[in-house]
N, C-alpha and C positions, 0 to 999 in steps of 0.2 A: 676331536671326539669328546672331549672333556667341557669343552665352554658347550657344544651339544648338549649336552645331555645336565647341563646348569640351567640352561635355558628351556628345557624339555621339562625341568622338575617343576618349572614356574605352573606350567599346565596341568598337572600332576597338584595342584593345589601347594605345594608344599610349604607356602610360607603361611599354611590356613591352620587349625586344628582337626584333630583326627577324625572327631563325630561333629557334625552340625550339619545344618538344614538342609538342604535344596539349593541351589545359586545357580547363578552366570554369572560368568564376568567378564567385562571388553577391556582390555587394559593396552598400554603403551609402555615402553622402555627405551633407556638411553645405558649407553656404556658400551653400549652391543646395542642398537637399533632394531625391535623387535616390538611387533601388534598385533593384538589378536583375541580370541575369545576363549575361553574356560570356563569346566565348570563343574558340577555333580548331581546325580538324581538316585533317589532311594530305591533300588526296587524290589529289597522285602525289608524289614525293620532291622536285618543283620547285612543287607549286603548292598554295595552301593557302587555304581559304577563314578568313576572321574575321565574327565574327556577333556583335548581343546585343540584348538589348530591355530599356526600364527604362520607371520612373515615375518625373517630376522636378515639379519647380516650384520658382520661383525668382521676385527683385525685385532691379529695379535702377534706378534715376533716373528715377522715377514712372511704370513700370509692372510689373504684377505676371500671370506665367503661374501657372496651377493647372490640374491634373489632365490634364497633357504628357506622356503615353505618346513615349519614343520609341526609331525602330528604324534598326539600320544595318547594313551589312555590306560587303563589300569581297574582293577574289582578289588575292593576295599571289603573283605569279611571282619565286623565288629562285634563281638560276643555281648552286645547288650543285654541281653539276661541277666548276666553276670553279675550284674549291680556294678557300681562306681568306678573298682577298680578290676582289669578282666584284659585278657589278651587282643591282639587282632593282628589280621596279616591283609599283605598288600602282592598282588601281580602284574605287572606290564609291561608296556615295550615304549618306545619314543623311536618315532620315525623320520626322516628326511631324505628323502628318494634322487632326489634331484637339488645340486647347489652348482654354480657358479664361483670360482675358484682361483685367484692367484698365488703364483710364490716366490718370492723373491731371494736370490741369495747376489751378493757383492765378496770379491777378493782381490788381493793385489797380487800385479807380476811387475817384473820388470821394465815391461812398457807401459806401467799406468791401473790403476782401479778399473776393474768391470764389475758394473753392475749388469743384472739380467730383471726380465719380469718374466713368467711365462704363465698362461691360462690353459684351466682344463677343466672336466665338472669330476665333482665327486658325490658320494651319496654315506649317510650314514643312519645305522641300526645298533638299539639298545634293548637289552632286554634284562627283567628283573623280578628278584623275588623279597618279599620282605617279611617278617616277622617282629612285634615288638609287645610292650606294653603301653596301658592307657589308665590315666588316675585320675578322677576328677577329685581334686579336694576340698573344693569349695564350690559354692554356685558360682564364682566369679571366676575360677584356675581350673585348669585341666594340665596334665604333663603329661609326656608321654617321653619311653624310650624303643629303640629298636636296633637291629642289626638289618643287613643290606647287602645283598649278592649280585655283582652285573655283569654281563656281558655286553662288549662293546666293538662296533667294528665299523672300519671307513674305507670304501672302496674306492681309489682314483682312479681315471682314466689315462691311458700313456699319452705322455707329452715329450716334445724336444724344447730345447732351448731355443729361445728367438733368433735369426739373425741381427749381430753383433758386428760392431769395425772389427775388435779383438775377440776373441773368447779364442783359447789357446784348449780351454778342458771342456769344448762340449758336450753336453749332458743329453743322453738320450734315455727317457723316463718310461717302462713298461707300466701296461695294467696292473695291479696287483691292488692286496687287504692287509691293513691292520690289524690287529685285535688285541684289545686288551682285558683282564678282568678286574674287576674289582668289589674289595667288601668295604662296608661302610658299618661305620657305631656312632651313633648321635642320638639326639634328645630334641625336646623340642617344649617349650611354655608360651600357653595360649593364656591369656589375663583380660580379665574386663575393668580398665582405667577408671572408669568411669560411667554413669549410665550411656553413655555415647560416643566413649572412646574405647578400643580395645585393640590388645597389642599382641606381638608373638615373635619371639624370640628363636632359632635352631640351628643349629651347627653338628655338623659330621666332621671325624677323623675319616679320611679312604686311606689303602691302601694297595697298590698294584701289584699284581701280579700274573704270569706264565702270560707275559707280554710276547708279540709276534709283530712285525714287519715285514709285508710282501710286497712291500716297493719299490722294486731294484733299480738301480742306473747302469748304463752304461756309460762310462767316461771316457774320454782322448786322451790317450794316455795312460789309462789307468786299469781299463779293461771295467770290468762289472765291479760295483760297489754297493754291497749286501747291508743295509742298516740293523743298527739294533736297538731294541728298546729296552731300556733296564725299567727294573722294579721303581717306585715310588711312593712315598706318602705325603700326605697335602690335609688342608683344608678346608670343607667345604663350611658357606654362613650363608643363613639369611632372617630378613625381619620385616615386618609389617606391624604402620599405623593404621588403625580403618576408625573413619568415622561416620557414625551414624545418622543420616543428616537425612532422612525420615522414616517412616514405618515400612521396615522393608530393604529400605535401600541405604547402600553402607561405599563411601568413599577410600580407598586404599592409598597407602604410599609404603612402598616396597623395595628393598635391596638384597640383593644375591650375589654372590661372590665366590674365591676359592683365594688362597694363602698359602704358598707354598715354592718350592723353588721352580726351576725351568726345568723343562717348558711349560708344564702348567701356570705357573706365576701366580702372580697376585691381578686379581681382576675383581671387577666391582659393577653393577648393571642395577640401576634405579629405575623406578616406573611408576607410574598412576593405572588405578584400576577404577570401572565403576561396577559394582556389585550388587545383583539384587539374589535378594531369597524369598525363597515361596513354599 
């Protein structure tokens, strides 16, 4: 749910600044293998929509998504009147309906290591609200701060375990939802390097809570086995170089991440963009 919705923020602009022009942008990433296009359009001088759609896939502490179409988008209300420094808020969701899915778990018995793999699809949905401020303090800087409200949820489909020489504790996996919620407090500085370099800095504190697991097993042995999710905090980074390499059109190199212990972990997803505004 969580590297979701990392890679959902990418489309969501988030390594951009608050107010600026018009754009697209086709971009690529590694760390998590993920392409696709973003972008935003004005549609009155306070309110602006942000959109994009990609193809990712990605692994992280024994499981693996493939073939994760996802989409997202959001209404960006910015009090431009206000002059320089002035509020704005943000609403959306981030979608992935459909993914492809392994997971893996290994333990030892007395006859030896088993490993398992087992495949199934899942689908995941985020929704959000946000609130912050925007300062521009110079014609070259802009900062901005905000707070971040989400909700988060991942539906798997029931799986059993593969057939095995050994497996002594077969696992039989029902339908069920996760969810989790979570607030975010970060910042974020947009800077213009140079007349044709510019950069942006941002990082969020999260913190989880009135977490839910509806993914029970059945075990041999063991009868049903209810998981829990405990609370958490982490956090989230990300930054962008763009260079402006002619009138209009602006080259990106970009990194996003999160910092924190398991399961979330420490992850890291780098990419090129190319950007035009109009």
């Amino acid at each position: 749910m969580i590297t979701n919705q990392v890679l959902g923020n990418v489309l969501l602009g988030v390594n951009e600044q608050i107010n600026c022009s018009d754009c697209i942008s086709a971009f690529g990433s590694a760390g998590s293998f993920s392409a696709g296009v973003h972008g935003r359009k004005e549609l009155t001088p306070n309110l602006s929509l942000l959109a994009g759609i990609a193809y990712t896939q990605y692994s992280e502490g024994g499981y693996s998504v493939t073939s994760a179409p996802i989409g997202a988008f959001a209404l960006r209300y910015d009090f431009v009147d206000w002059g320089s420094s002035r509020p704005f808020f943000d609403i959306g969701a981030i979608l992935s309906p459909f993914e492809k899915v392994r997971y893996s778990r290994s333990y030892m018995t007395s006859f030896g290591p088993v490993s398992l793999v087992s495949s199934t699809n899942s689908s995941d949905y985020g929704v959000y609200g946000r609130a912050g401020w925007i300062t521009r303090i110079s014609p070259r800087d802009e900062l901005a701060a905000s707070i971040e409200v989400w909700q988060l949820w991942q539906r798997v489909s029931g799986y059993t375990d593969p057939m095995a020489a050994f497996n002594p504790y077969n696992a039989s996996i029902a339908t069920g939802t996760d969810r989790t919620n979570l607030v975010k407090i970060g910042g974020q500085w947009t800077h213009l390097l140079t007349n044709s370099i510019e950069g942006n800095i941002n990082g969020r504190f999260v913190q989880s809570f009135a977490n839910h697991s509806g993914i029970v097993a059945t075990v041999t042995g063991d009868g049903l086995v209810v998981p829990t999710i405990g609370n958490q905090s982490w956090f989230e980074y990300g930054g962008r170089l763009g260079f402006r390499i002619a009138n209009g059109w602006v080259a990106d190199l970009f990194i996003d991440g999160t910092l924190g212990p398991q399961p979330v972990g420490n992850t890291i997803h780098g990419g090129v963009g190319l950007r035009v505004n109009y």
